[in-house]
C-alpha positions in Angstrom: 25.6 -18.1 8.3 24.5 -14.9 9.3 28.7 -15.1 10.1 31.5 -12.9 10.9 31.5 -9.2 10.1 33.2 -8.2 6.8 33.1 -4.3 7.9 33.9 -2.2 10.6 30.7 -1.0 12.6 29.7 2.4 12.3 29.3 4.5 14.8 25.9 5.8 13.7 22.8 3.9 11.9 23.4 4.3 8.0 21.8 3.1 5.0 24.7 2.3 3.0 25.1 -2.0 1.6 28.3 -2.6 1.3 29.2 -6.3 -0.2 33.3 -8.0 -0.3 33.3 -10.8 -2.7 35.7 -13.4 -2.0 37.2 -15.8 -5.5 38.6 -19.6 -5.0 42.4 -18.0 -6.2 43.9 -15.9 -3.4 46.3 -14.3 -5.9 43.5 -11.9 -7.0 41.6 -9.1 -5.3 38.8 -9.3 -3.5 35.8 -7.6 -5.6 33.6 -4.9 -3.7 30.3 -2.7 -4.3 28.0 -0.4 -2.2 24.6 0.0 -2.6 23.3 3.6 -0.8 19.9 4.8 -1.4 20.3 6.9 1.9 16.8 8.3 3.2 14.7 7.5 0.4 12.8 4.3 0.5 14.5 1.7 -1.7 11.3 0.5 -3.9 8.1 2.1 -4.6 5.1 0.8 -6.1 2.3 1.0 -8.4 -0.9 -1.4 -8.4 -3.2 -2.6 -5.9 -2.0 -3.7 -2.5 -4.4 -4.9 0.3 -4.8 -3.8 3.7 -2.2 -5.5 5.6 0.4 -3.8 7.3 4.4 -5.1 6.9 6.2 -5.5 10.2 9.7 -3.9 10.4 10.9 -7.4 9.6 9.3 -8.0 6.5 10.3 -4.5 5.3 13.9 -5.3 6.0 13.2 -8.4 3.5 12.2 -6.1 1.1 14.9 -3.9 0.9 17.1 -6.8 1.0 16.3 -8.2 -1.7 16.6 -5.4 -4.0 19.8 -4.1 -2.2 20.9 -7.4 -3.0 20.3 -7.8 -6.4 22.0 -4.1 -6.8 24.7 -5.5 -5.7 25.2 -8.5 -7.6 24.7 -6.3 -10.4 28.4 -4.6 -9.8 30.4 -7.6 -9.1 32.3 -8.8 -12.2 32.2 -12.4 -14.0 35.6 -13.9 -13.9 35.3 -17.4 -15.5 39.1 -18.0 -13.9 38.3 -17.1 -10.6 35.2 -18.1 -9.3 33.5 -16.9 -6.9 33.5 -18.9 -3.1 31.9 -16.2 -0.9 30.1 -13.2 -0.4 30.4 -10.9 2.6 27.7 -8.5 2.7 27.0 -5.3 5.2 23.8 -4.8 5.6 21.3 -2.1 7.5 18.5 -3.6 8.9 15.1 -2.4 11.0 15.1 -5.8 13.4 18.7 -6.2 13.9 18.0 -9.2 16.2 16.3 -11.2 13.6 18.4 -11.1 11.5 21.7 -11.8 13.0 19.6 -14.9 14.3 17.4 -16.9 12.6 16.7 -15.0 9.4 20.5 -14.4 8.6 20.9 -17.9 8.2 17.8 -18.6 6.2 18.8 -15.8 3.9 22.2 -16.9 3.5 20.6 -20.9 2.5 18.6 -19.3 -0.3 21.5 -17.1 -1.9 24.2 -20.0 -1.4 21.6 -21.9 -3.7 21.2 -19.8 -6.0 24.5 -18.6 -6.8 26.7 -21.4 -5.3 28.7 -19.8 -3.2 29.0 -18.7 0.7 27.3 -16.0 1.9 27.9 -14.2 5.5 26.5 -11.0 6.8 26.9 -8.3 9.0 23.6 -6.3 10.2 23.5 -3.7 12.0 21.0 -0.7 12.7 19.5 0.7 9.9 18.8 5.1 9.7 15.7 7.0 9.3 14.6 6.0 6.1 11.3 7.1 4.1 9.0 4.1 4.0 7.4 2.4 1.4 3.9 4.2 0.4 1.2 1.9 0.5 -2.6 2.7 -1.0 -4.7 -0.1 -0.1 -7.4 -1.7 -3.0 -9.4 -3.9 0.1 -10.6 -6.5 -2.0 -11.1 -10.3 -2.0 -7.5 -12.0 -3.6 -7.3 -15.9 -3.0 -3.2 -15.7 -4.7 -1.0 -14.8 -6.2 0.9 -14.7 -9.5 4.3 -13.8 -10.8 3.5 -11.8 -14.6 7.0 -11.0 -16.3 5.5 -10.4 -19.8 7.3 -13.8 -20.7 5.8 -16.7 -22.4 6.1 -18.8 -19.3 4.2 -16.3 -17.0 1.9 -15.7 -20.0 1.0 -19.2 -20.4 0.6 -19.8 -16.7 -1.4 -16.5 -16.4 -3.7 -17.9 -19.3 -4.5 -21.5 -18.2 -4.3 -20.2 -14.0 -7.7 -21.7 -12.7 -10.1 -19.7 -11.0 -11.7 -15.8 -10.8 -9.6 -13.4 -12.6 -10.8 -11.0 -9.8 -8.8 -12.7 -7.1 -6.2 -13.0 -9.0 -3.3 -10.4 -8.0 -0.7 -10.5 -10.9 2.8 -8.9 -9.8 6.5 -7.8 -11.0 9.0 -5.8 -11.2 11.6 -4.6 -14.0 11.4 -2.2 -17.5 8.5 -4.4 -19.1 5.4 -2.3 -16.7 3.8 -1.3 -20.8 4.0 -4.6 -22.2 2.9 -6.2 -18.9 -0.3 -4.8 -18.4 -1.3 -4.7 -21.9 -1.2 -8.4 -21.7 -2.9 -8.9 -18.2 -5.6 -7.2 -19.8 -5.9 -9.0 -22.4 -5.9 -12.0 -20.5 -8.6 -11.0 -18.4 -7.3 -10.1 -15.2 -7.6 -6.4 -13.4 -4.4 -3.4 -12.8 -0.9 -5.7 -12.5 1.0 -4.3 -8.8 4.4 -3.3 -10.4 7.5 -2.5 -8.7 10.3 -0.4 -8.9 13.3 -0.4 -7.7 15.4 2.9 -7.1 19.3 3.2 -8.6 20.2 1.5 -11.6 21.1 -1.6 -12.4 25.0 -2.3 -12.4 26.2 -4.2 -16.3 28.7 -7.0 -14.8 25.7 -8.8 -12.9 25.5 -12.4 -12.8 21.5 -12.4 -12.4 21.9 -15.6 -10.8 20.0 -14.5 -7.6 17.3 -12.2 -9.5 14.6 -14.8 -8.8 14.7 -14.5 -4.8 13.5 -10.7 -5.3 10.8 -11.4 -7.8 9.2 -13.8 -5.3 9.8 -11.7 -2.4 7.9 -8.8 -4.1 5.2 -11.5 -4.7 5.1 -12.3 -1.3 4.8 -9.0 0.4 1.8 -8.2 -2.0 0.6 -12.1 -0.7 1.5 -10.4 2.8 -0.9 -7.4 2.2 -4.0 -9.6 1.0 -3.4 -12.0 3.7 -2.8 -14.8 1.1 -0.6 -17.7 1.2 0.2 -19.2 -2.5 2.2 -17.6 -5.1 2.7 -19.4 -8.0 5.5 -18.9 -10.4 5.1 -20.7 -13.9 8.3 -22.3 -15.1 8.6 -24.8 -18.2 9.9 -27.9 -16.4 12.9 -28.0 -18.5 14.3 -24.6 -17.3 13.1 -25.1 -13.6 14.5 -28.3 -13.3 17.9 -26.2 -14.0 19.4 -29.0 -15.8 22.8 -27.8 -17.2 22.6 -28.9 -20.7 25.8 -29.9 -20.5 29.2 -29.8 -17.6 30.4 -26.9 -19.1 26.8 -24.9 -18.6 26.0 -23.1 -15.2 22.2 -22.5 -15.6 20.0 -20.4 -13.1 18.6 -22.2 -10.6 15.6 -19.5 -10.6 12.4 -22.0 -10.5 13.8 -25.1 -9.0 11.4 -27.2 -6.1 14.9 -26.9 -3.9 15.1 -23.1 -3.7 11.1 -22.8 -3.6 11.5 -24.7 -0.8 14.0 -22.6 1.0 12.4 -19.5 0.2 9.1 -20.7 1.6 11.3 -21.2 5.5 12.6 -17.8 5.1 8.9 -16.3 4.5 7.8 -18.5 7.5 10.2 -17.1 9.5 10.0 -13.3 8.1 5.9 -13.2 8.0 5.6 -15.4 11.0 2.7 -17.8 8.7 3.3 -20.2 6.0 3.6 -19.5 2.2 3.8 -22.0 -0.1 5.2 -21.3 -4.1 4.0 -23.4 -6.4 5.0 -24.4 -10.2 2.6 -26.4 -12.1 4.5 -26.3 -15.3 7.3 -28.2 -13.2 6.3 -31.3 -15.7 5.5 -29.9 -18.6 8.0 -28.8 -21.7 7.6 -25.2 -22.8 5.4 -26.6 -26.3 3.2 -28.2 -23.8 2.5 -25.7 -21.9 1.4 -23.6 -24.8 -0.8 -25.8 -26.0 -2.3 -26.0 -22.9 -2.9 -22.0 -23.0 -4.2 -23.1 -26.3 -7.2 -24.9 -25.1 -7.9 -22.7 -22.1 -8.0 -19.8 -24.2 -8.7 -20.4 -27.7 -6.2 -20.8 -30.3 -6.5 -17.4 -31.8 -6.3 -15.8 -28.4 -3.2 -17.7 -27.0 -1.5 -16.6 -30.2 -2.1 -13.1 -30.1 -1.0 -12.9 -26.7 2.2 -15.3 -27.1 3.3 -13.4 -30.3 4.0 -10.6 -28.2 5.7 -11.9 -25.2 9.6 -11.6 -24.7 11.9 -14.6 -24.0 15.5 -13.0 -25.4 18.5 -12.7 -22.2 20.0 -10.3 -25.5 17.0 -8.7 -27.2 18.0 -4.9 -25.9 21.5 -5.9 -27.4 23.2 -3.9 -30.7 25.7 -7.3 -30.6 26.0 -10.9 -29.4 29.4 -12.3 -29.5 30.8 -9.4 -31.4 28.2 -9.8 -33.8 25.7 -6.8 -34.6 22.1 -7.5 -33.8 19.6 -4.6 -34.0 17.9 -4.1 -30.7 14.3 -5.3 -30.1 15.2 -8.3 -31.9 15.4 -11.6 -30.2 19.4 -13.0 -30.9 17.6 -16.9 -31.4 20.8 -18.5 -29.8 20.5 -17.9 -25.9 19.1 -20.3 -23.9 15.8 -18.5 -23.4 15.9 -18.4 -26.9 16.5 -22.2 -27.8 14.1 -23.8 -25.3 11.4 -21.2 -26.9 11.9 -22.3 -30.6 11.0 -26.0 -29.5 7.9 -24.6 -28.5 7.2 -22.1 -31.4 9.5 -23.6 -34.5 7.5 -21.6 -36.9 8.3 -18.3 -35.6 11.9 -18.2 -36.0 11.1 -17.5 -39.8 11.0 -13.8 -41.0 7.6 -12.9 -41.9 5.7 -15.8 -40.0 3.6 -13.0 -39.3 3.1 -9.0 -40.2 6.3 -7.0 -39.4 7.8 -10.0 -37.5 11.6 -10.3 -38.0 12.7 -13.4 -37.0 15.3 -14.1 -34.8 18.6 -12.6 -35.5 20.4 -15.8 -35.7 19.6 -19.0 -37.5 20.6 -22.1 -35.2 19.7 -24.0 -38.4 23.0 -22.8 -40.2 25.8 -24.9 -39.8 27.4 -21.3 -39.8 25.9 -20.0 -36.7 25.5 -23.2 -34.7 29.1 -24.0 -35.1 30.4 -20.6 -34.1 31.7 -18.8 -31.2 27.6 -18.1 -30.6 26.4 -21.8 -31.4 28.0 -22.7 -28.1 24.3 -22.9 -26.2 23.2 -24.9 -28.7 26.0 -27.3 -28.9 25.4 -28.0 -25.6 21.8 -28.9 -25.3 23.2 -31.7 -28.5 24.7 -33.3 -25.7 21.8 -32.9 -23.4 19.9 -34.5 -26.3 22.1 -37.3 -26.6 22.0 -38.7 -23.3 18.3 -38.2 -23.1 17.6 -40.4 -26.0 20.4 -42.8 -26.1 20.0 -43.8 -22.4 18.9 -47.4 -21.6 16.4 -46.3 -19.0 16.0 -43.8 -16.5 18.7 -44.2 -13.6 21.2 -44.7 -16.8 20.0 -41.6 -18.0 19.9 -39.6 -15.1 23.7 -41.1 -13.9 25.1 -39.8 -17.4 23.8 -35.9 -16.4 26.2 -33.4 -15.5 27.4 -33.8 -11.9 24.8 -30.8 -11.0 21.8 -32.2 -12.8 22.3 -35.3 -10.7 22.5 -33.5 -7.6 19.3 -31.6 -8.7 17.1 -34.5 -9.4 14.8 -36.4 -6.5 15.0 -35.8 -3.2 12.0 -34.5 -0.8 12.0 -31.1 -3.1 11.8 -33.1 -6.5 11.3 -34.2 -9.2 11.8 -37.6 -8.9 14.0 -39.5 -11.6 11.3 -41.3 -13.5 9.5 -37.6 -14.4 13.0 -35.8 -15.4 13.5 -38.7 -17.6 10.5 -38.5 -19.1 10.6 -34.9 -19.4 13.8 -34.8 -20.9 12.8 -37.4 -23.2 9.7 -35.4 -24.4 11.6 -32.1 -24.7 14.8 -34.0 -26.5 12.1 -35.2 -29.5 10.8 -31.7 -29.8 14.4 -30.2 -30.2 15.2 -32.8 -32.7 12.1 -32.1 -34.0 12.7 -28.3 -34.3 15.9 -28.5 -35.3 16.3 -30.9 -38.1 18.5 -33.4 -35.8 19.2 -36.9 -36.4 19.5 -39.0 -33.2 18.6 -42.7 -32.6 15.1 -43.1 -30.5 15.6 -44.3 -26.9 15.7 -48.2 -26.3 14.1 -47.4 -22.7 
């Protein structure tokens, strides 16, 4: 797919991205953005790197992916016009690649991600500054995506092995919050990036994911390592809409790790492999495994000040007020982390902790315009423990889920059952709900 052109070739090398986005009703206009950082280099970066140097190629990746994700950031939701392709313009160092082999590959991980088409256009990229590079030369065996999240937190926690040679990485606002808790987890100075321009407020962030592990894997590149892990609650990576009506991210699942992974192979000319070992596990038990790696008393200082909210920079959610900083309680995030922590949803379940702003035990909230989430994992919940066994189960999913489950990527059906099973007990559990046991 690296497809027919969707712009007219310039006459000179430029640095300008340039995206069309095409919608399944022909009626409506096609939706467009540009991303231009002209000569300046498009990321820099802060934390150690090693001593290997990135080829042209895998510099083009980089920029990609946070051109990309610029982009995305611009283009509209419109629920009554989906989208059905994306045409993007692109300036590249290794023009050749590109239009060839990587193109395609690039194209396969988006078109996951996002479910829709993608197509490019490269051509010759401009003078640009490069990225600046200060190598730490020092033995790393992986790597490790650190968000500040409770997922990343936990995985960081329990991750086996030297701290030392460890290389924790990420990008985004959360650089303060992010090494406090690296260091208090043991391991040494996070490598943080940042990307120039700012973020558009229509985004989808339904391809956010594919830059995260990029950046991970061109600090892998530098230390000449070869696994990155990113730690996912199975529930969430398994990107089980909790019901037809839900379009989840599709951020951790084993299909796009393993799409990813052919387009590093092809980019870094070696293998990577990404790995996941909370695939399995609900988010509860995964803290309780950081529990008993860490002490309890540890885990919970550390987990009480991780963030999990898509809203908690927000001053409303639904058109109702919510005071920024606080998490809103009714996102999904939000939902699958109060299965794992039901006693922090309560004001004052520790010093100067608020709560969440919304209390999905009020028949008020969860039957409201914002309850919607959390009406939907109820059906979720349903199937899970009113199935007969697992293939009934898994057949009663939304059409997605199904398409989701087994296969050479995984999981197979008997462990999202039994996932789904496990984390359907805790949300009852959680949530004061009443549903019969499973007969399987």
């Amino acid at each position: 797919m690296a497809g027919k052109a969707v712009a007219k070739r310039r006459s000179k090398p430029g640095s300008r991205f340039e995206c069309r986005v095409i919608g399944v009703r022909s009626a409506f206009e096609a939706r467009t953005a540009t991303f231009d950082p002209g000569a300046s280099a498009i990321w820099a970066v802060d934390g150690p790197l090693g001593a290997g140097s990135l080829s042209p190629r895998v510099l083009d990746l980089l920029d990609l992916a946070g051109a990309i994700y610029r982009l995305e950031s611009q283009i509209p939701r419109r629920p009554t016009n989906p989208v059905k392709e994306w045409q993007v313009n692109a300036p590249v160092r290794d023009v050749a690649f590109w239009s060839a082999s990587g193109g395609a590959l690039l194209a396969s991980v988006l078109r996951f991600l996002n479910r829709a088409l993608w197509s490019f256009n490269f051509e010759a990229r401009g003078k640009t500054e490069e990225l600046s590079i200060i190598a730490e030369p020092r033995p790393v065996h992986e790597v490790v995506l650190f968000s500040g999240g409770m997922d990343s937190a936990c995985g960081a926690g329990v991750h086996p092995g030297p701290r030392e040679q460890v290389q924790l990485v990420f990008g985004g606002n959360q650089g303060g919050l992010q090494k406090r808790l690296a260091a208090e987890l043991g391991y040494g100075p996070l490598t943080q990036w940042r990307l120039v321009g700012r973020r558009g407020k229509e985004g989808m962030n339904l391809i956010r994911a594919f830059m995260f592990l990029t950046l991970g894997a061109v600090v892998a590149e530098t230390f000449g390592v070869s696994t990155i892990f990113q730690y996912e609650n199975g529930v969430l990576a398994m990107a089980v809409p909790p019901s037809g009506s839900q379009v989840p991210t599709r951020h951790a699942h084993p299909e796009f790790h393993r799409r990813l992974e052919r387009l590093f192979e092809a980019a870094f000319g070696r293998k990577m492999e990404i790995r996941n070992p909370f695939l399995l596990l609900t988010k509860r038990e995964e803290a309780a495994a950081f529990a008993k790696a860490a002490g309890a008393d540890a885990a919970e200082a550390v987990l009480r000040q991780t963030q999990t909210c898509w809203r908690l920079s927000q001053a409303h959610v639904g058109g109702r007020p919510k005071k920024p900083s606080v998490p809103c309680g009714v996102c999904t995030p939000c939902i699958v982390r109060r299965t794992a922590r039901p006693f922090e949803a309560a004001k004052g379940a520790w010093q100067d902790w608020s709560g969440y702003a919304f209390d999905l035990k009020k028949p008020a909230i969860r039957n409201s315009k914002i309850g919607t989430s959390f009406r939907a994992y109820l059906e979720l919940v349903g199937i899970a423990l009113n199935a007969a066994g697992d293939r009934e189960m898994i057949e009663d999913l939304a059409p997605e889920a199904r398409a989701l489950i087994g296969g050479d990527a995984g999981p197979d059906e008997e462990q999202a059952a039994a996932l789904l099973r496990r984390f359907a007990r805790e949300f009852c559990e959680t949530f004061d709900i009443t549903v019969p046991e499973a007969r399987a």
